[in-house]
Phi, psi and omega in degrees: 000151167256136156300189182265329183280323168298319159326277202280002185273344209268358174302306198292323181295340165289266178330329186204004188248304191249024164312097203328340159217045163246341177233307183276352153070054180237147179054059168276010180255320171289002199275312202269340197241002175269318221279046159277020129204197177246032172268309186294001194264289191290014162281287203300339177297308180288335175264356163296317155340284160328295192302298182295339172283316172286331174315303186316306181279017094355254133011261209284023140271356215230012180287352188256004174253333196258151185271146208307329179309276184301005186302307201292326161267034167267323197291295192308322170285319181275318150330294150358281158337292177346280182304326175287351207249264181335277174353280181316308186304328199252352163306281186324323174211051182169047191307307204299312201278331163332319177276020167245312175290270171109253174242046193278327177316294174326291172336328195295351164316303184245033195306155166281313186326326190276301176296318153325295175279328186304327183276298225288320206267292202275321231258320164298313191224139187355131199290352155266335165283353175267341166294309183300298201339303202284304150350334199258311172284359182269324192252033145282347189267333196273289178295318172286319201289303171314296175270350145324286146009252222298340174302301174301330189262312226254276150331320170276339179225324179093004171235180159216143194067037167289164199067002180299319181301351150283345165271291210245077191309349163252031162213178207203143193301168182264161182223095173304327187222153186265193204286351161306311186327137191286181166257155184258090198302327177315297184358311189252024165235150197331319188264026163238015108341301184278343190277312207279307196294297182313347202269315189278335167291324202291311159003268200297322181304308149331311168302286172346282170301339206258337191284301181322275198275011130322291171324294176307329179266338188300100156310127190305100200298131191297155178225128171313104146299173218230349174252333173275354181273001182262000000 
């Protein structure tokens, strides 16, 4: 069983404290080179999701059978496995985006994101907290990829969610801005990635301090003495 407190330290720490690619700075080749919008960002975010959830719970059933030597290419197989199932799923019924995603699916084998909770995490603790852990950190991976996406697409082309219609063939991107618009090519390139991504750190870190020093001005509530309570 999880407490309700294990629950939630393992949300926040997935989603905004230890967020794998705002504070740990891991799987920087799919954050830059996939996320030129933001369907390709929240694809490969799901299937890394997958992967890392089933891995975990994985991982932590089977750590008191694998010898202490050999984890890592044991981690690296049962990833592998993974990745080859996902793979085959988005050829077979996501053909078009599968060729666009290329070859960052395959790549998710050797993400530090995936091997990192998988060593750091699931190896340590229990097969439902290791489950929430990778589910919690994939879609801290899910929400930066994403508006990164849509950020980089949205300034660079003026729409958003090109490409849907290879998932959901019956809708079609938004045209945010108009058809006039020039389009802003840094935008779409590896260095207004890296510009856009240093911008959502500068960002989080600003939440952060700003959360700290809230915490710090919060007045403390006086607590009854045993002599004011008479």
């Amino acid at each position: 069983m999880i407490t309700r407190e294990e629950f939630n330290t393992i949300a926040r720490n997935g989603l905004w404290k230890q967020n794998s690619s705002l504070v740990q700075i891991l799987g920087l080749c799919p954050l830059l080179a996939v996320t030129t919008n933001a369907v390709n960002g929240i694809m490969l975010s799901l299937a890394t999701i997958l992967v890392m959830a089933v891995a975990n719970v994985a991982v932590a059933s089977l750590r008191n059978f694998i010898p202490h030597e050999i984890r890592i290419p044991v981690f690296i197989l049962i990833v592998a496995a993974l990745v080859t199932v996902v793979d085959l799923l988005f050829n077979s019924n996501l053909h078009e985006l599968y060729l666009v995603l290329g070859i960052f699916i395959p790549l998710i084998v050797t993400n530090c994101i995936v091997l990192a909770r998988v060593e750091a995490f699931a190896a340590k603790n229990s097969p439902l907290q290791s489950t929430f852990d990778g589910i919690f950190m994939g879609l801290g991976m899910l929400w930066t990829l994403a508006l990164l996406g849509a950020m980089r697409e949205l300034i660079g082309n003026g729409t958003l969610f090109a490409g849907i219609d290879m998932v959901f063939p019956n809708l079609q991107p938004i045209q945010l801005l108009p058809e006039s618009y020039p389009n802003f090519l840094l935008a779409m390139l590896p260095p207004g990635a890296f510009i856009l991504l240093g911008c959502m750190i500068a960002w989080k870190n600003w939440m952060d301090a700003r959360a700290t020093e809230r915490a710090r001005l919060k007045p403390v509530a006086p607590v009854a003495t045993a002599a004011g309570a008479h």
